[in-house]
Phi, psi and omega in degrees: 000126185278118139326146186260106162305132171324308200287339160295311185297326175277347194265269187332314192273348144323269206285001159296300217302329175280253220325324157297316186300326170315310157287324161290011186241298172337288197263017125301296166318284170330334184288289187306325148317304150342279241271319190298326195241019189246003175264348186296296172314326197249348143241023114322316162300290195325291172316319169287340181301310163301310184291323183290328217292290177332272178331308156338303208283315187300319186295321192299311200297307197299308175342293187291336173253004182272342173301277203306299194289332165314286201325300180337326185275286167332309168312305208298315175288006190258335198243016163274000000 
């Protein structure tokens, strides 16, 4: 039966420590990836939420002068 030499053993705990630095430069990417893309959807929403919002008041807007612009009409033809 072969014995583990200290130089085996600094040799073995040498490949955890890269390998643990590894996964931790892994779930340092992974994190920062994350963090890049999970805020986009939800201020992407924020902004269709603001354009529908927007869009609302302008259609309502538009709404209101084509009603003025009616009356208007009406008047002008009440008084030919």
């Amino acid at each position: 039966m072969e014995h583990a030499t200290l130089a085996d053993a600094d040799a073995l705990m040498a490949e955890v420590d890269a390998l643990l630095e590894q996964a931790a430069a892994t779930d340092a990417r992974v994190d920062a990836l994350l963090d890049g893309w999970t805020p986009r959807p939800a201020t992407a929403l924020r902004r269709l939420q603001r354009t529908a919002r927007h869009t609302a008041r302008l259609s309502a807007l538009v709404e209101r002068q084509q009603a003025a612009l009616a009356a208007q009409l009406d008047a002008m033809e009440r008084d030919a």
